[in-house]
Backbone bond lengths (Angstrom), bond angles and torsions (degrees), N, CA, C in turn:
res aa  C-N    CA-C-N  psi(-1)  N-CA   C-N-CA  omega(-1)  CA-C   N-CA-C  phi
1 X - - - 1.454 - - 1.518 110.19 -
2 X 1.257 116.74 130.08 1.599 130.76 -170.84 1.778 87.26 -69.00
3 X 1.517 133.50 134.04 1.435 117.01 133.26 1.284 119.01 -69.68
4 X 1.510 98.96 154.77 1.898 116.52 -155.24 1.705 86.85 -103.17
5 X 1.247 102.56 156.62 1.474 116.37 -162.59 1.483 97.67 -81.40
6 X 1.390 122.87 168.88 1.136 136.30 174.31 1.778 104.58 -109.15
7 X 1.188 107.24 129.48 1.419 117.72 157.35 1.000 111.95 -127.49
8 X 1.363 103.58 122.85 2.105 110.40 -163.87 1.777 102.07 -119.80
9 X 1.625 94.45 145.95 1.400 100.22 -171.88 1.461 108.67 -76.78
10 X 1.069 151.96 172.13 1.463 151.62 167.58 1.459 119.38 -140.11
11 X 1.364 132.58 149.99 1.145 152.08 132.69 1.517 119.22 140.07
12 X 1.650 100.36 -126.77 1.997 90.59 -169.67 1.461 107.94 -104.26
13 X 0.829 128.31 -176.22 1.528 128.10 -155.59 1.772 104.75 -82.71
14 X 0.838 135.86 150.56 1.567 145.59 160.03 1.688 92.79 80.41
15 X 1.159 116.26 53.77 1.506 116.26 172.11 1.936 110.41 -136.97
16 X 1.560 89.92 41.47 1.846 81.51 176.78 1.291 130.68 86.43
17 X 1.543 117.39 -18.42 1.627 106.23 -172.78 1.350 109.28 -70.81
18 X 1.209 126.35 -52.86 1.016 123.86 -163.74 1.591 112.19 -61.23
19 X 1.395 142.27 -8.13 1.390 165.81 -168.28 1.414 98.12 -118.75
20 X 0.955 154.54 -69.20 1.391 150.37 145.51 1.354 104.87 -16.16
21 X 1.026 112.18 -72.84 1.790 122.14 -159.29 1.883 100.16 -50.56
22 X 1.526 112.05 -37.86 1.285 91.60 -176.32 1.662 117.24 -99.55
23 X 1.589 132.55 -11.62 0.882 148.60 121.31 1.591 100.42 -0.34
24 X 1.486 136.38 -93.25 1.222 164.82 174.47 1.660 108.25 -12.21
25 X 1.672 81.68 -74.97 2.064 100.93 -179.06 1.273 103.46 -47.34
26 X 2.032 118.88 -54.17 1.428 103.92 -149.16 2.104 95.56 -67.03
27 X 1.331 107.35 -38.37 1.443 110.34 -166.67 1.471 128.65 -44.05
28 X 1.782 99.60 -24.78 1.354 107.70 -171.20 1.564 100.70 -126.67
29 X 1.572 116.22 8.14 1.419 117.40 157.54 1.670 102.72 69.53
30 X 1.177 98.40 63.11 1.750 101.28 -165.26 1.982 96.62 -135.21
31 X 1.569 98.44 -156.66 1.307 100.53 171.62 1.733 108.36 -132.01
32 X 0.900 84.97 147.70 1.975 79.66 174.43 1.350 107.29 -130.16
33 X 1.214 113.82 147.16 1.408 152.25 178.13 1.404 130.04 -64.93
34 X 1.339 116.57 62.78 0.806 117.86 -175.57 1.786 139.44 -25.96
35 X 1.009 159.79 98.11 1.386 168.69 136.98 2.126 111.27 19.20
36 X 1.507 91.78 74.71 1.179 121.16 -165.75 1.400 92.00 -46.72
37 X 0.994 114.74 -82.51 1.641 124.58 169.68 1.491 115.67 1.44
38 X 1.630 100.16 -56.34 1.529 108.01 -163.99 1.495 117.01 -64.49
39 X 1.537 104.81 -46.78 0.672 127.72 176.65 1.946 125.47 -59.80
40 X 0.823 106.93 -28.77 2.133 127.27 178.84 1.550 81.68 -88.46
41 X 1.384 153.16 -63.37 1.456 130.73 -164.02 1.407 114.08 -83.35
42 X 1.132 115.91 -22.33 1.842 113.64 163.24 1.345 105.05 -57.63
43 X 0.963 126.14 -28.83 1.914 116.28 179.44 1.509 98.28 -101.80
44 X 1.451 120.55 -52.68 1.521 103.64 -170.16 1.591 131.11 -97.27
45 X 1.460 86.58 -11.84 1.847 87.85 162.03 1.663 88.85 116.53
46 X 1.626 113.11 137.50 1.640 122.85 157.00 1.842 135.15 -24.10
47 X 1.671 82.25 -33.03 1.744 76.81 -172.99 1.727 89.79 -89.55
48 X 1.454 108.32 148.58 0.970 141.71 168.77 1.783 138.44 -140.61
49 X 1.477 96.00 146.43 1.772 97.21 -167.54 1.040 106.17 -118.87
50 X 1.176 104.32 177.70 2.144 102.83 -175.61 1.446 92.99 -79.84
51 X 1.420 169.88 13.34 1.250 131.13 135.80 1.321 112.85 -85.85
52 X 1.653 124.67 4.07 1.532 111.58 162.37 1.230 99.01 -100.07
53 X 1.278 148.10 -70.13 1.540 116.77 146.27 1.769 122.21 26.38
54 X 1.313 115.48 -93.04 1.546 127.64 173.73 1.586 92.40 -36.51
55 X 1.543 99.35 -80.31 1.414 111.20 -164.43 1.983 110.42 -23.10
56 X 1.293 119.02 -60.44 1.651 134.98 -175.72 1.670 101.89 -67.27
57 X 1.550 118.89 -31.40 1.552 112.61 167.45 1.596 109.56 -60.73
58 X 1.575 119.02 -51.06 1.170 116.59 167.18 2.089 142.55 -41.70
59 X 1.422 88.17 -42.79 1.358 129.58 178.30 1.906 115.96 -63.64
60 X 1.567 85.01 -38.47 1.782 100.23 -165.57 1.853 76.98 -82.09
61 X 1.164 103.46 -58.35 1.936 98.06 -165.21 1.398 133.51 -69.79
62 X 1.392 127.01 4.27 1.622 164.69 51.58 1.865 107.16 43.97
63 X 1.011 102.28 -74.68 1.695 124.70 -174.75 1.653 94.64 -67.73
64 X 1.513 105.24 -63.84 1.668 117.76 -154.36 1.977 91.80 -52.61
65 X 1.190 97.49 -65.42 1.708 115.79 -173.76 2.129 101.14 -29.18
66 X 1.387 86.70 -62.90 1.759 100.80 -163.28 1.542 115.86 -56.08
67 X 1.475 84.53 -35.24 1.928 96.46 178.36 1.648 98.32 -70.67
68 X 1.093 109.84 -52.87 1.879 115.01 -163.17 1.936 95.53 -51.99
69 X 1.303 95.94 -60.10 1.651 103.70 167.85 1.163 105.83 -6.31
70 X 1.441 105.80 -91.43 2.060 135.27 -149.83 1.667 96.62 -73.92
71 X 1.512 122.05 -14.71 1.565 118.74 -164.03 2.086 93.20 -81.71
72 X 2.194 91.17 -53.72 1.004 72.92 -171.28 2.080 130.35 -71.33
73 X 1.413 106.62 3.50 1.033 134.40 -161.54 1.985 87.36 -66.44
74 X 1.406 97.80 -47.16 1.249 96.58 170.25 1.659 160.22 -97.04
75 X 1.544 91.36 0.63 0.874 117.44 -178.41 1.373 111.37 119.68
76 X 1.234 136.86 -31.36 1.522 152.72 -132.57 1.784 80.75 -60.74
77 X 1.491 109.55 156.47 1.548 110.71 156.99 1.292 118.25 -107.67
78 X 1.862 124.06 -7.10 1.233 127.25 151.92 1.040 121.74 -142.22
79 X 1.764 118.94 174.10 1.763 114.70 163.65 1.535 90.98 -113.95
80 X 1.444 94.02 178.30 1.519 124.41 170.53 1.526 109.96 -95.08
81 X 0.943 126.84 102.93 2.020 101.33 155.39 1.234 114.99 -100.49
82 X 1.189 128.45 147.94 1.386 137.75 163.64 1.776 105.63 -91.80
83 X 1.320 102.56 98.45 1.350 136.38 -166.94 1.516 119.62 39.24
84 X 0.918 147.06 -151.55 1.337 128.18 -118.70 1.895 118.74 144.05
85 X 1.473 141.30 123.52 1.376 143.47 -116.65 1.871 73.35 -87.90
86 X 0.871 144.08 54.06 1.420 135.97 167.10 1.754 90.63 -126.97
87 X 1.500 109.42 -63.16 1.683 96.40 164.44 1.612 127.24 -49.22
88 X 1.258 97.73 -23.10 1.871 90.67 172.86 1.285 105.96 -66.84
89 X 1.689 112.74 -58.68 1.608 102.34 -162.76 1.612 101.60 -76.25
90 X 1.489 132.07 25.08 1.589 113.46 159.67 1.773 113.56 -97.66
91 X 1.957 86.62 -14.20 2.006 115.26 170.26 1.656 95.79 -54.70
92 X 1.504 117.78 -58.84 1.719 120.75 -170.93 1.213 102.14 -66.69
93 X 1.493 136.65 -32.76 0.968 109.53 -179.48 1.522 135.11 -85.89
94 X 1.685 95.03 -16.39 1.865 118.93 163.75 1.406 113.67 -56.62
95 X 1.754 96.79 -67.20 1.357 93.19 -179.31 1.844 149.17 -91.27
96 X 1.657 91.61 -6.43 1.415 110.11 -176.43 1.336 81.25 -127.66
97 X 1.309 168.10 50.51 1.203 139.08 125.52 1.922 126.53 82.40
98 X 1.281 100.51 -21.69 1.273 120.09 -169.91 1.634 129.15 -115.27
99 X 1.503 138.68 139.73 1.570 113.27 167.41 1.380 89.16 -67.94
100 X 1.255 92.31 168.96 2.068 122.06 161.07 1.704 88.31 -126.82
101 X 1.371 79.49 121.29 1.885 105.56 162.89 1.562 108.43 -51.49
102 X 1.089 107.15 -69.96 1.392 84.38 171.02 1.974 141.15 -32.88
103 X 1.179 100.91 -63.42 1.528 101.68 155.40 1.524 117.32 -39.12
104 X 1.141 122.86 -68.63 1.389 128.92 -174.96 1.336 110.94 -42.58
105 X 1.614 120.13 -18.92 1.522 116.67 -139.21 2.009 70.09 -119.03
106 X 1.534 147.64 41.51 1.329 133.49 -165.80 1.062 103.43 -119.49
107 X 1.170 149.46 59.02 1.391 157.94 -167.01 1.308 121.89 -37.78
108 X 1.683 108.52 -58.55 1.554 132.13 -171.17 2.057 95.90 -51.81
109 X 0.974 125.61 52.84 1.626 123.45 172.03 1.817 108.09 -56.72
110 X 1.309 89.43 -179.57 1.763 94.33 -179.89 1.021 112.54 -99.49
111 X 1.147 125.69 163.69 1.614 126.28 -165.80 1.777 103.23 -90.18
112 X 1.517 118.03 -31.66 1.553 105.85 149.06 1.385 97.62 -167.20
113 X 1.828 97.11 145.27 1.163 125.65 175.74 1.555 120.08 -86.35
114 X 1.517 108.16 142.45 1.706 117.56 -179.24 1.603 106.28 -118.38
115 X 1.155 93.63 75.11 1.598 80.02 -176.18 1.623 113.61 -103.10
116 X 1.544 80.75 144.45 1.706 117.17 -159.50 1.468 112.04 -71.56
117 X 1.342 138.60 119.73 1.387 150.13 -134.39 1.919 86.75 -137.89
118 X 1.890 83.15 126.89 1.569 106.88 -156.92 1.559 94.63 -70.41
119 X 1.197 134.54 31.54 1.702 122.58 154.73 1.782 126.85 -62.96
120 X 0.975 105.18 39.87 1.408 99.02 -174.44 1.586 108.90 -147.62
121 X 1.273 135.18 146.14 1.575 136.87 -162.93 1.475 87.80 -59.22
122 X 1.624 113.69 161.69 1.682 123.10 164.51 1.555 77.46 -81.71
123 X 1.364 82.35 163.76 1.478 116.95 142.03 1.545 137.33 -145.91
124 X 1.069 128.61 147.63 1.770 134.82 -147.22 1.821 79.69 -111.52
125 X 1.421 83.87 118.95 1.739 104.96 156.33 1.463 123.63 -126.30
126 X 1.682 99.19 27.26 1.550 92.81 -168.09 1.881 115.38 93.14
127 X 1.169 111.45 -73.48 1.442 119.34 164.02 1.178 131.88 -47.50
128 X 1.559 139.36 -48.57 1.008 154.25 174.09 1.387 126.36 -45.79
129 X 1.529 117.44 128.59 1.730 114.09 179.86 1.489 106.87 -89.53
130 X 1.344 107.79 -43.19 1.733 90.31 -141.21 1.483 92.64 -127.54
131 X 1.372 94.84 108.81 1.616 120.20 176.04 1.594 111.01 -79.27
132 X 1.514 98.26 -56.42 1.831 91.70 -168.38 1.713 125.10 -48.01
133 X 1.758 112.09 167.18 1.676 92.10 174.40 1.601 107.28 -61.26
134 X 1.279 116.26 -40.05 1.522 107.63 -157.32 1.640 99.06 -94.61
135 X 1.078 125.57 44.29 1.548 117.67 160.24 1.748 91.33 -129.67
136 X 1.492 112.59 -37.66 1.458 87.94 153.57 1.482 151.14 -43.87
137 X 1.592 84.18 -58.36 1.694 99.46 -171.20 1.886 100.98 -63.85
138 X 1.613 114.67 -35.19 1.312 111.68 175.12 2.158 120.65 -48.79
139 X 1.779 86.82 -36.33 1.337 101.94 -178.22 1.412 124.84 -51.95
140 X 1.671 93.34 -55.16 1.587 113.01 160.70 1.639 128.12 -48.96
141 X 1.351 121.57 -28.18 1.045 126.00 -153.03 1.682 85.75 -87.43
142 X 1.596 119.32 -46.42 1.239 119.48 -150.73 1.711 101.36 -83.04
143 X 1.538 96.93 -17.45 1.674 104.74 -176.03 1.736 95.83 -80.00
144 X 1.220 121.60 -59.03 1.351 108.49 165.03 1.730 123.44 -42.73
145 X 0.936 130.48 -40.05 1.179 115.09 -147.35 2.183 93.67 -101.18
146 X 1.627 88.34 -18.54 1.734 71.00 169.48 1.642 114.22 -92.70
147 X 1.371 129.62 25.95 1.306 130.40 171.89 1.618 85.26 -95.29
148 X 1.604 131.21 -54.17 1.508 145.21 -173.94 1.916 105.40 -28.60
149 X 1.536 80.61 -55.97 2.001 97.37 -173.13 1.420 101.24 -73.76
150 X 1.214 113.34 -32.10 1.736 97.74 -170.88 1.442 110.48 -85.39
151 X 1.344 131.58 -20.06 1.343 139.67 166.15 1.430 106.34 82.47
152 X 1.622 126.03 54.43 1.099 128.82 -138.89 1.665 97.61 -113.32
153 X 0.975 158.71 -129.99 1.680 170.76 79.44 1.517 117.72 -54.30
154 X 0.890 101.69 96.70 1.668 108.81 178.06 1.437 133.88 -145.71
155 X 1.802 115.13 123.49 1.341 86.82 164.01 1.355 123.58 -151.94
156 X 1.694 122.95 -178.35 1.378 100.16 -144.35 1.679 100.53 -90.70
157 X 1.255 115.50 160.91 1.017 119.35 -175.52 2.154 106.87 -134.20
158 X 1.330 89.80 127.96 1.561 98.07 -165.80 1.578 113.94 -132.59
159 X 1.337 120.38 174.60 1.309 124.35 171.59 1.212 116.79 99.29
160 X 1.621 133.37 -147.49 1.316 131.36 -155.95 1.885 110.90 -100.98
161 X 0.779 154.97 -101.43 1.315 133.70 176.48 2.037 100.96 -127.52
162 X 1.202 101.21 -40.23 1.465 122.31 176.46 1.733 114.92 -81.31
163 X 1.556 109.34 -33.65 1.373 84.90 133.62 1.288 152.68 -55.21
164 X 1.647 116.12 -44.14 1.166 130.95 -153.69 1.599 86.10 -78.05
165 X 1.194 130.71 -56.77 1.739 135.27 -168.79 1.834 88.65 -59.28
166 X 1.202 146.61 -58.85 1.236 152.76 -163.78 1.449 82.30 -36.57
167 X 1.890 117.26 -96.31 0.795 130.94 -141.02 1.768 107.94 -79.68
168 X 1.061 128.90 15.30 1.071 140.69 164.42 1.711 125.24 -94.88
169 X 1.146 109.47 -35.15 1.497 121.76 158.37 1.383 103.30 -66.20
170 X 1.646 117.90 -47.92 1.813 100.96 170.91 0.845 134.23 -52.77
171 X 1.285 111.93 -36.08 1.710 134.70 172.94 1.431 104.41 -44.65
172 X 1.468 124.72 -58.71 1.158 111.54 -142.42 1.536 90.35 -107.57
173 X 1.557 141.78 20.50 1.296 145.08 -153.33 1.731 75.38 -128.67
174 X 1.370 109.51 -69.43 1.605 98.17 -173.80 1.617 127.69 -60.34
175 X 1.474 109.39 1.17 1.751 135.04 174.73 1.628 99.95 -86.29
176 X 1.292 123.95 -33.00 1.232 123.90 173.23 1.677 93.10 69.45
177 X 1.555 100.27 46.21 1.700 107.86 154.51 1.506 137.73 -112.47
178 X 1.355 88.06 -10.37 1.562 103.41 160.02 1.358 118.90 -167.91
């Protein structure tokens, strides 16, 4: 069985992935990856440290593995994740200031990134930190610039919702992933 490629969602919070991400799965009849992250602070609460940090790097690659499993089980030639331990360590660097070696040390990356470009209102679900423009645009910068360091395939994807699915199917048509 071929493993099916990863196309992972990227960036700062209230910018579409998670709405994208399932948009994506149903289109190409795949599985997507749920938002490990989201899921570890709905039970344990927003603030977070670098061993919950670690802990959600672990968690996301857990998810990534199980989906790739059942995709290739079916044939699928990719999944979706809605982000992925490269968004955690841009999380350490938002919210603790610091890499964690561990993160740094996560090899298994996605085969290409869509990361989501802060044009669009936040929105507060309870979960969410960083409302202001400039804790956004800071968000973005660090979510961009750790796709920059990792030397990954990525690109940004922006605009109204039918953009973002438009140019995201290009993305991954001109990747020659599906």
């Amino acid at each position: 069985m071929k493993r099916p490629a990863n196309v992972v969602l990227h960036g700062p919070e209230s910018t579409g992935k998670s709405t994208l991400g399932a948009r994506l799965a149903a289109h190409y009849d795949t599985r997507l990856v749920p938002e490990y992250g989201r899921l570890y602070c709905e039970v344990r609460g927003s603030e977070t440290d670098a061993d919950d940090l670690v802990s959600i790097m672990h968690g996301h690659v857990a998810l990534t593995e199980a989906a790739r499993e059942q995709a290739a089980e079916r044939g699928a030639r990719l999944i979706i994740s809605d982000t992925d331990p490269l968004m955690t360590a841009a999380w350490a660097l938002m919210g603790l200031g610091q890499r964690l070696p561990a993160l740094d040390d996560f090899t298994d990356v996605g085969d290409l990134y869509l990361l989501m470009a802060d044009d669009i209102s936040w929105v507060d679900d309870g979960i969410r930190l960083h409302r202001t423009p400039e804790a956004r645009a800071h968000f973005m910068a660090l979510s961009r610039a750790e796709l920059e360091r990792r030397a990954v395939p990525w690109v940004l994807v922006s605009g109204d919702a039918e953009q973002r699915f438009a140019a995201a199917v290009a993305a991954i048509a001109s990747a020659g992933i599906a």
